[in-house]
C-alpha positions as CSV (number, residue, x, y, z in Angstrom):
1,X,112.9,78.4,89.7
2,X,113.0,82.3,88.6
3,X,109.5,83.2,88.0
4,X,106.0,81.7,89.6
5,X,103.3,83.2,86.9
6,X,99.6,83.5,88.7
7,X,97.3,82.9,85.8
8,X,93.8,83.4,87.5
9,X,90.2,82.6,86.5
10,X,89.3,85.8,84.7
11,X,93.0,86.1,82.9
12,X,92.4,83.5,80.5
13,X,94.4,85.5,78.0
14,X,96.9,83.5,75.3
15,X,98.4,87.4,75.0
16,X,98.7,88.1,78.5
17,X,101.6,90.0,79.2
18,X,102.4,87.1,82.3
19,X,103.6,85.3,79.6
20,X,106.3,88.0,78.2
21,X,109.7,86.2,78.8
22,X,108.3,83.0,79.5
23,X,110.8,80.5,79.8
24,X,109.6,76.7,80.1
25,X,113.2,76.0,81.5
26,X,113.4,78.2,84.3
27,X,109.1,79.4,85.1
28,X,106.3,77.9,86.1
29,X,102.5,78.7,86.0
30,X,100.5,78.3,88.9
31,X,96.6,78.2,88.6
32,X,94.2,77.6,91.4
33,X,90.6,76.8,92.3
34,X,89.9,78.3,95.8
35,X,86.2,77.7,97.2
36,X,86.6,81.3,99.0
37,X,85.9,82.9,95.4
38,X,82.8,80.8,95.0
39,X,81.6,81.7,98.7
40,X,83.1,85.2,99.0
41,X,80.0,85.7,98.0
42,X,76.6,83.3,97.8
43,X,77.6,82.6,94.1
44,X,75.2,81.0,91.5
45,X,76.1,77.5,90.4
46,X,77.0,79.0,86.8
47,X,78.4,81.2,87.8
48,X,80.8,78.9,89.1
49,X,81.2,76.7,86.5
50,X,81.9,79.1,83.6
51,X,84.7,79.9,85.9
52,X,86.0,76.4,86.7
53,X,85.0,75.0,83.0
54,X,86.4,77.8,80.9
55,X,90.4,77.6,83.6
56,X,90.3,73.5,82.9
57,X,89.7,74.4,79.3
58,X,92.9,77.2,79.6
59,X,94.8,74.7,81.7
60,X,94.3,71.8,78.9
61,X,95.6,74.4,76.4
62,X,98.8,75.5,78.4
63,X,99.7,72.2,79.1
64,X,99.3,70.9,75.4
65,X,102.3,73.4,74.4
66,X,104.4,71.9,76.8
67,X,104.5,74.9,79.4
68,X,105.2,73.5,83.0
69,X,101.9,74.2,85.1
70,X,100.7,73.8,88.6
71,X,97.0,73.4,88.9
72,X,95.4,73.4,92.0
73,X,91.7,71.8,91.5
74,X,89.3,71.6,93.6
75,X,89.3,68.8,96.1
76,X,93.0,68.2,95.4
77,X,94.3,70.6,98.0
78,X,93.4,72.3,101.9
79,X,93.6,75.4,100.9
80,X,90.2,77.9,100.9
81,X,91.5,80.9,99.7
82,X,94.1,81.9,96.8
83,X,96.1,83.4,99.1
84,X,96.9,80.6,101.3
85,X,97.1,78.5,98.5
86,X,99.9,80.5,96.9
87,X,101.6,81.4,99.9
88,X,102.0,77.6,100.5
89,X,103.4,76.8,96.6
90,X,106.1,79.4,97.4
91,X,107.5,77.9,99.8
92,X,107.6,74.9,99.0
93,X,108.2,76.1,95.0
94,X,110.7,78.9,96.5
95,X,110.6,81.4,93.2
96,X,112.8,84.2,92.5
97,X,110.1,86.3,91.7
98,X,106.0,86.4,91.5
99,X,104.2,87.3,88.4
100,X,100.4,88.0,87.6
101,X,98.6,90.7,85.7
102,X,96.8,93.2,87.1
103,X,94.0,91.5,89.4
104,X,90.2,92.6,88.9
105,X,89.3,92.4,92.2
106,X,91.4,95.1,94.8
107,X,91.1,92.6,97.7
108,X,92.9,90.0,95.5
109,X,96.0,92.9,94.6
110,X,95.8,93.4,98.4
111,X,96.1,89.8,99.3
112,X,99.2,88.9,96.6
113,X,101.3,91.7,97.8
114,X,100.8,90.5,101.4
115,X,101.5,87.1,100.6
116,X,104.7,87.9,98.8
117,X,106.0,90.5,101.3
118,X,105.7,87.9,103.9
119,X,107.5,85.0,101.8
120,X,110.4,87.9,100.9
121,X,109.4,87.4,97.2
122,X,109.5,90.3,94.6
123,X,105.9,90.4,92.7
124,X,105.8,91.9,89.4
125,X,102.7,93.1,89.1
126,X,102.1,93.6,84.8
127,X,99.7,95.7,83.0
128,X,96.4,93.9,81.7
129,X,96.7,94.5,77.9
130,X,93.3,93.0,77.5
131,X,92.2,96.5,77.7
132,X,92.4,99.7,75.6
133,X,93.0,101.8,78.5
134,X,95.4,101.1,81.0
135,X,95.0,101.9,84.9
136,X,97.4,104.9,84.6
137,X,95.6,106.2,81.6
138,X,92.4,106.8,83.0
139,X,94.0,108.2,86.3
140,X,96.0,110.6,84.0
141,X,92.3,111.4,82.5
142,X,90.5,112.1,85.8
143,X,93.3,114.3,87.0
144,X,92.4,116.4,84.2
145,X,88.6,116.2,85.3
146,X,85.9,118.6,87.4
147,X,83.4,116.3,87.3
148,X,84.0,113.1,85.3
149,X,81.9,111.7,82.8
150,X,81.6,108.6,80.6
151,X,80.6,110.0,77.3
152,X,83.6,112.8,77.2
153,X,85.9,109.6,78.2
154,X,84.1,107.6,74.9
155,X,85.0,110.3,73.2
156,X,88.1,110.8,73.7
157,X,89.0,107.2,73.7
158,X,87.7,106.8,70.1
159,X,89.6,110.1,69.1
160,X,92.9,108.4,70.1
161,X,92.3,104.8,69.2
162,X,90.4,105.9,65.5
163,X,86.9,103.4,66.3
164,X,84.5,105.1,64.0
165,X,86.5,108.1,63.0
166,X,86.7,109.7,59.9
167,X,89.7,110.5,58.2
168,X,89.1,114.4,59.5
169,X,88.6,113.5,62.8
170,X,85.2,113.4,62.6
171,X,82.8,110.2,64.2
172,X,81.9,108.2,61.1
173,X,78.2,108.7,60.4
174,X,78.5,112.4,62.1
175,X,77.5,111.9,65.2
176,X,79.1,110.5,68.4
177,X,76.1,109.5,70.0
178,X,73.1,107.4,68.9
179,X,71.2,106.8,72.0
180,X,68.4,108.4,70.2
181,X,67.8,105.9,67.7
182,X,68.2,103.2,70.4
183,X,65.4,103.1,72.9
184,X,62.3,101.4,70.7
185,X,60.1,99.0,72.1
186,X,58.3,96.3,70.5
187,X,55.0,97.3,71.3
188,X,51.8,95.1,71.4
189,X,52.7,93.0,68.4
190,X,56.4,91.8,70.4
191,X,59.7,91.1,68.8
192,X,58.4,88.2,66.6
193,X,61.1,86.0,65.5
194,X,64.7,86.5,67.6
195,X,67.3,84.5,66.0
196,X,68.9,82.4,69.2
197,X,72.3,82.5,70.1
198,X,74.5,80.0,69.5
199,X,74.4,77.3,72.0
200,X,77.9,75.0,73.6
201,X,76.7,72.4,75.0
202,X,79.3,70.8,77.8
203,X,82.1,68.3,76.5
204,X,83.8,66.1,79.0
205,X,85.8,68.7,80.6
206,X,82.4,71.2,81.2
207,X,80.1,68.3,82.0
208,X,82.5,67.1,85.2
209,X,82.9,70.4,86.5
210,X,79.0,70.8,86.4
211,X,78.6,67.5,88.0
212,X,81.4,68.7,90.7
213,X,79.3,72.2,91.3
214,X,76.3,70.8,91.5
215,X,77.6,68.3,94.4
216,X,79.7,70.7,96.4
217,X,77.7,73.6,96.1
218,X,74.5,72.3,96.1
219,X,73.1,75.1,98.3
220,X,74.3,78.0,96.4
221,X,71.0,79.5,94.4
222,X,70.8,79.3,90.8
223,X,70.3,76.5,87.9
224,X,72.9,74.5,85.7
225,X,70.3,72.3,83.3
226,X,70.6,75.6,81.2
227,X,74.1,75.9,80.9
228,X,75.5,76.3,77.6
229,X,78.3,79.1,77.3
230,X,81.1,79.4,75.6
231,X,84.3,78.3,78.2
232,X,87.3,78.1,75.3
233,X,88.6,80.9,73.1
234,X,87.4,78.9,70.0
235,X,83.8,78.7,71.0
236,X,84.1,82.4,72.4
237,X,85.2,83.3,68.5
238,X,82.1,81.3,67.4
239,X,79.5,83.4,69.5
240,X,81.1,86.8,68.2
241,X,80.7,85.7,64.4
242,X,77.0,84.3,65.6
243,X,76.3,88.0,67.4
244,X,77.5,89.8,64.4
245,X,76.1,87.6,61.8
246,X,72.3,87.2,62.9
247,X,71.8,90.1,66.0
248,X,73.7,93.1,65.4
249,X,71.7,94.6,63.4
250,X,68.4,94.9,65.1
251,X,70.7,95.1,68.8
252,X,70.9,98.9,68.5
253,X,66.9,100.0,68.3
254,X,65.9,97.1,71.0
255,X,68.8,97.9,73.0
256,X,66.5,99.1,75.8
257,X,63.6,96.6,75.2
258,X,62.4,94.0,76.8
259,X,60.0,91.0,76.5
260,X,58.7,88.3,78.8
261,X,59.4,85.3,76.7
262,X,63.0,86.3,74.9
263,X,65.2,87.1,78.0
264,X,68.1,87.4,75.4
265,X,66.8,88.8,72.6
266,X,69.4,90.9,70.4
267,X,71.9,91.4,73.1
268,X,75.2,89.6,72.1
269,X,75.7,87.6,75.3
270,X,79.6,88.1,74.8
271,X,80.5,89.7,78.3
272,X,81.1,86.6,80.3
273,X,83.7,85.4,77.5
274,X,84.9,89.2,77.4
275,X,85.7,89.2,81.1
276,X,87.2,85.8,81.3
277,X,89.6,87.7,78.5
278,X,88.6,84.4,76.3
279,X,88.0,87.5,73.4
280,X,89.5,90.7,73.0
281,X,87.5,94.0,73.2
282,X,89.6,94.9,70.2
283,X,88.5,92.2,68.0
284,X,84.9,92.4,69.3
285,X,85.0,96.0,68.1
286,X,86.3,95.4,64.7
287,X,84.0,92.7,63.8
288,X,80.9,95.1,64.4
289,X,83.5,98.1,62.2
290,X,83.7,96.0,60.2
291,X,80.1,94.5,59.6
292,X,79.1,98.7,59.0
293,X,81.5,99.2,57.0
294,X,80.3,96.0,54.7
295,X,76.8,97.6,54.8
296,X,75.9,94.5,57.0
297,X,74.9,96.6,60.5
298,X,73.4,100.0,60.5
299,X,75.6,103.0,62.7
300,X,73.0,103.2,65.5
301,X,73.5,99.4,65.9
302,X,76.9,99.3,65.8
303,X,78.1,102.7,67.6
304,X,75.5,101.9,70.4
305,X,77.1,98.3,70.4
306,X,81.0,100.0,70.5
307,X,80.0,102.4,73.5
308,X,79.0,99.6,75.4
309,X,82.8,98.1,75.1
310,X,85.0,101.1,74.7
311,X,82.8,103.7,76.5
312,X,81.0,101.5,79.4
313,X,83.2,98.8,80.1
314,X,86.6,100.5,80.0
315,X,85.1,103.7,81.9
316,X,84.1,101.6,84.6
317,X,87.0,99.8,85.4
318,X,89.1,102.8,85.2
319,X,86.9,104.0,87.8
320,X,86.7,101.1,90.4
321,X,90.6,101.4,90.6
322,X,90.1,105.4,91.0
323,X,87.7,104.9,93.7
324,X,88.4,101.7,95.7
325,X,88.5,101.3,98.3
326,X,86.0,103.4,99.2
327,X,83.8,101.9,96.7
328,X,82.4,98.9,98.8
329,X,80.6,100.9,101.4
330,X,79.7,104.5,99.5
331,X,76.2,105.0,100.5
332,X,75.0,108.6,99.1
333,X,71.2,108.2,100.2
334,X,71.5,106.5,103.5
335,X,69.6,103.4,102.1
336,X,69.6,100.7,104.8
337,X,66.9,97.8,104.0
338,X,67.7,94.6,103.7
339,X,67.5,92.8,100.2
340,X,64.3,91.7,100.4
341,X,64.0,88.0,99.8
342,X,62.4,87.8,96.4
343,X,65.7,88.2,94.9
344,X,66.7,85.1,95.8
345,X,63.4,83.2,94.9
346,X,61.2,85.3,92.3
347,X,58.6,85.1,94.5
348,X,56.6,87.7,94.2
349,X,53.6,89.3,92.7
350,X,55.3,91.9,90.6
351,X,55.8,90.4,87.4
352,X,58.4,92.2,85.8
353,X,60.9,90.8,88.9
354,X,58.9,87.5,88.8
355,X,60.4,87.1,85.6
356,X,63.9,88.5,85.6
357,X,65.0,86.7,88.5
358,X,63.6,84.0,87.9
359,X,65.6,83.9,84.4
360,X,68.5,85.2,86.1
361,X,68.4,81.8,88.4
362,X,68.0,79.8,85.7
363,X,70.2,81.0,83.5
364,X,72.6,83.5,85.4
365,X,72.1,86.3,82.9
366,X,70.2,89.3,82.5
367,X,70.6,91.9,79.8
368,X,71.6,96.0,81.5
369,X,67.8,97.1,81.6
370,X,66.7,94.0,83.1
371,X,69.3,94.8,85.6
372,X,69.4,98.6,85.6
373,X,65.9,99.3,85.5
374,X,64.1,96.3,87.2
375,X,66.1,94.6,89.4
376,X,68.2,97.6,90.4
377,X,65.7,100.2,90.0
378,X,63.3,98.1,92.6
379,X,66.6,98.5,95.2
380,X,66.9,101.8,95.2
381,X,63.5,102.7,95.1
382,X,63.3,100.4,98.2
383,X,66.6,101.6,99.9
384,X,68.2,98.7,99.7
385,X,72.0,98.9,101.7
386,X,73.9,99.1,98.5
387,X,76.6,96.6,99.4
388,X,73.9,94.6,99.8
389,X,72.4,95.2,96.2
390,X,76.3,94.7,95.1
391,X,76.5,91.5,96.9
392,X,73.7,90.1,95.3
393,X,75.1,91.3,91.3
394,X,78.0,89.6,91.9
395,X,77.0,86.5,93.0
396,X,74.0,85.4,89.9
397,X,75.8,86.8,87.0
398,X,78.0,85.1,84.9
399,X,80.1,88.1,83.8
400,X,79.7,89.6,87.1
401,X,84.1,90.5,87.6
402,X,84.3,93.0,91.1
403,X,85.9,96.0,88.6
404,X,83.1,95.7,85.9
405,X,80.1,94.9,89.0
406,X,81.3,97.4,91.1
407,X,80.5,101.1,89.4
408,X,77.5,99.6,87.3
409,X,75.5,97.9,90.3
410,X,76.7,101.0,93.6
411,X,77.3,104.1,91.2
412,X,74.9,103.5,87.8
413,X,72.7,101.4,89.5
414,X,72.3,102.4,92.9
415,X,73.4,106.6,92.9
416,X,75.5,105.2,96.8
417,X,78.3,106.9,95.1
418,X,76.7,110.5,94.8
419,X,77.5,111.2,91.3
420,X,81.0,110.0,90.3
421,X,79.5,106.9,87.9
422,X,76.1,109.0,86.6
423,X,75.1,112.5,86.7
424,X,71.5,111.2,87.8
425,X,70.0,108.4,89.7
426,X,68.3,106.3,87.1
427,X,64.4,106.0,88.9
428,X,61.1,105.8,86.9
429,X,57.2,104.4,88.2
430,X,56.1,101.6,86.6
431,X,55.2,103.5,83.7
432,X,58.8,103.2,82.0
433,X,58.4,99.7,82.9
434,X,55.2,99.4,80.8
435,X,56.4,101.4,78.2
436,X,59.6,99.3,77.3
437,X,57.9,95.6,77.8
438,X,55.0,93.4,78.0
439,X,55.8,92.8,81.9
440,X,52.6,94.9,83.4
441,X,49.9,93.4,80.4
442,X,50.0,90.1,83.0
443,X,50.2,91.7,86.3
444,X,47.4,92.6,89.0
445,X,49.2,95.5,89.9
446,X,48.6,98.5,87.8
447,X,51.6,100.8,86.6
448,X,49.7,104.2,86.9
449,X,48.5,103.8,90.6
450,X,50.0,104.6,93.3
451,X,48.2,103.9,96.5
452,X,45.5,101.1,97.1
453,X,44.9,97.3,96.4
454,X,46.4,97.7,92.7
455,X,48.9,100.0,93.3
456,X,52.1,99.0,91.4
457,X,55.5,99.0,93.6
458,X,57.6,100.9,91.7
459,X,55.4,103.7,91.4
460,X,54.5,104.2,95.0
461,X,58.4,104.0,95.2
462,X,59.2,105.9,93.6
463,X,56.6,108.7,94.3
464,X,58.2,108.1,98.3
465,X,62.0,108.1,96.8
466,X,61.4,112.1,95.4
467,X,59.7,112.3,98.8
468,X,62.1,111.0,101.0
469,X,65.1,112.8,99.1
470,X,63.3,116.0,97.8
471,X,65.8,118.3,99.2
472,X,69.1,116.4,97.4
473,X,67.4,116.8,93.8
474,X,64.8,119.6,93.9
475,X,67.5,121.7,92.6
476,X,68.6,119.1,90.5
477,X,69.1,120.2,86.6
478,X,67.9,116.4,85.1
479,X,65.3,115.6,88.3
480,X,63.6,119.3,89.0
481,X,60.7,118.3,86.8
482,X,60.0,115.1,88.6
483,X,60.2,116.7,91.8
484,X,58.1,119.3,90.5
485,X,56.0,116.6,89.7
486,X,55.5,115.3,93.2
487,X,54.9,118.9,94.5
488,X,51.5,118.9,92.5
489,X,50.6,116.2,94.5
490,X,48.4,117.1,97.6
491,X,49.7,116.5,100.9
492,X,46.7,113.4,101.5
493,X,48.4,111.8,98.6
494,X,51.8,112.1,99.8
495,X,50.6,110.7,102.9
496,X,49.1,107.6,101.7
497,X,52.1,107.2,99.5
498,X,54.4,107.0,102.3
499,X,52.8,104.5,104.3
500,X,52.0,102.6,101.3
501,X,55.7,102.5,101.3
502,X,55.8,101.7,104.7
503,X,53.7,98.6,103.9
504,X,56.2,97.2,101.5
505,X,58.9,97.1,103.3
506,X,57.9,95.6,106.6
507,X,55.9,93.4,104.1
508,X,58.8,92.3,101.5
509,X,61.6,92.6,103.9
């Protein structure tokens, strides 16, 4: 044999560059299922079966062009980890050489070099061409850098690659940025009618590895009666022409909006397929071009809808390979709580994370202010050990891949990394919380109380977050006024806020 090519569960790419060469005469493909990347970390049940469903679907598709494939599935072989499970195919296999694309996960890059030192077997390591940046790039970028940051990477990224650029050089529409057209809420009336996404229901292949989950990791949290996601390239082409068709349009405004009984609303639901490389960011962009330029999606819609794929995603996993390893246990603020145990349950009084957890078990999706500015603002108001708050993002999430998880959940989300990911940590009270859903109108807590029987949790949080870290930000150019804020506040106050605070964590630990 000359070449072993590693195809693994998130590189279910027809382009990939592991297939450059490819010689059905001389290569092989190897794909595995290892339970050690279901129980790495506590992973939802869908979570695992978009995984397993969407590699059976790739497998059936290699194998129906006649390519010679090894597929490990689960059950069929004693081997927890990839690693092991590799190391043993080579020896018996005995390659000339390993192949796989760039991994998304640094302990999986670490593990496949060690593997094939040990075995004496060259690994060629190739670059992931799903994405518009490569590694080297955005190293090549940050060495140019004082302080990174992701808007002058956007920029600069649609300046090179032409996405919404006029023939002058100028952004199409004439400005880069249209956050400010993007933060409305519904107000009391709600969204009305939100047209659905398009459901995929599971054919035979998706309904045995469901049945298979639900058996063999029947204790892993989470639901599968919901599951209906896209796990081929076909039905991942279907839900980008169902995005763009009924949900662009009105994504940009409601971007930041949330309602209690549409836990989708506009958002496109097209990261899962993204990040299983099942679409490529490229096409996803020019569909939403191209729906502007056919007067069928206004510019607020579809720029705010482009930063989110060329800006966001690419800037992030530029940034995980900067930073890791060092990632995984960057703690800026010295949070150390435990995750308190409502994530895992939705129990709890607080509405707003009543409901998003609760639809994040059944459905293992949220959209980025559900996560952001509920779930993850509650953490770090709480001082939750980041790793811990990571842990937990990458285990219910469908689309949760370690280099997209990473910088969103311990850098955007939880400010552990001091900076690099956002200029600010992203805390509000309750009142943003109010302001951008209907979550508060059904709960007994009250948004603009602090301290006492109604008091709402995230606003006596946050009143004891600027408390408890008053000297990092009071000099702070985007947090002085909020710390200003808690200075007017007489010392009695701060008093009861803090062992209000107190309260909740021995309580909700």
């Amino acid at each position: 044999m000359r070449n072993l090519i590693v195809v693994l569960g998130d590189q279910l790419d027809e382009q990939s560059s592991a297939f450059d060469g490819f010689d059905p005469t001389q290569d092989r493909l190897w794909m595995c299922e290892a339970a050690a990347e279901a129980n790495y970390v506590w992973s939802h049940k869908t979570r695992i079966a978009i995984f397993l469903a969407a590699m059976r679907h790739f497998r059936d598709a290699l194998t129906a062009r006649g390519w010679p494939l090894d597929y490990h599935a689960t059950g069929t072989h004693p081997h927890a980890t990839l690693a092991d499970a590799l190391a043993a195919s080579i020896a018996v296999l005995k390659p000339a050489a390993v192949i796989v694309v760039e991994p998304g996960e640094w302990r999986l890059a670490q593990d496949f070099e060690r593997v094939c030192a040990a075995a004496g077997v060259p690994l060629d390591v190739r670059v992931d061409r799903h994405f518009i940046t490569t590694v080297a790039e955005f190293r090549a970028w940050m060495g140019s850098r004082k302080q990174p940051r992701m808007e002058h990477f956007y920029r600069a990224v649609r300046q090179r690659t032409g996405v919404l650029m006029d023939a002058d050089g100028q952004p199409e529409g004439g400005e880069w940025n249209y956050d400010h057209d993007n933060r409305e809420a519904f107000g009391k009336s709600g969204p009305g009618f939100v047209p659905k996404p398009r459901r995929f229901l599971p054919d035979a292949v998706t309904a045995e590895v469901l049945a298979m989950v639900a058996e063999r990791y029947a204790d892993h949290p989470g639901e599968l009666q919901h599951f209906d996601w896209p796990v081929t390239r076909a039905d991942a082409l279907n839900a980008l022409d169902d995005f763009i068709e009924h949900r662009l349009t009105a994504f940009g405004p409601f971007e930041d909006a949330v309602w209690d009984t549409e836990p989708l609303l506009y958002h496109s639901r097209l990261s899962a397929a993204m990040n299983l490389k099942l679409l490529n960011p490229r096409e996803v962009i020019d569909a939403a071009v191209a729906a502007y330029h056919a007067k069928r999606a206004p510019i607020a819609s579809v720029e705010g809808f482009v930063r989110q794929i060329i800006g966001w995603r690419e800037y992030v996993r530029g940034l995980y390979f900067w930073h890791m390893p060092a990632y995984l246990d960057d703690n800026a603020l010295g949070a150390e709580q435990p995750l308190p145990k409502l994530y895992w349950t939705g129990d709890t009084e607080m509405n707003c994370l009543k409901h998003v957890v609760r639809d994040t078990l059944a459905h293992g999706y949220a959209h980025h202010i559900q996560r952001l500015m509920i779930t993850g603002l509650f953490a770090l108001l709480f001082g939750v050990r980041p790793r811990a708050v990571h842990e937990w993002y990458l285990a219910v999430y469908v689309d949760a891949v370690e280099w997209v998880e990473v910088p969103n959940t311990i850098g955007m989300s939880q400010f552990a990394d001091g900076g690099l990911m956002g200029s600010k940590p992203y805390i509000a009270s309750g009142k943003y919380i109010d302001k951008m859903s209907n979550y508060c109108k059904g709960c007994r807590f009250d948004p603009g109380v602090s301290t006492g029987p109604k008091a709402c949790p995230f606003t006596t949080l946050y009143w004891d977050f600027l408390d408890r870290h008053r000297e990092r930000f009071a000099g702070h150019p985007r947090l002085v006024m909020q710390v200003r804020n808690l200075d007017r506040l007489k010392p009695e106050a701060i008093a009861a806020i803090r062992g209000e605070a107190a309260l909740l964590r021995e309580r909700l630990a």
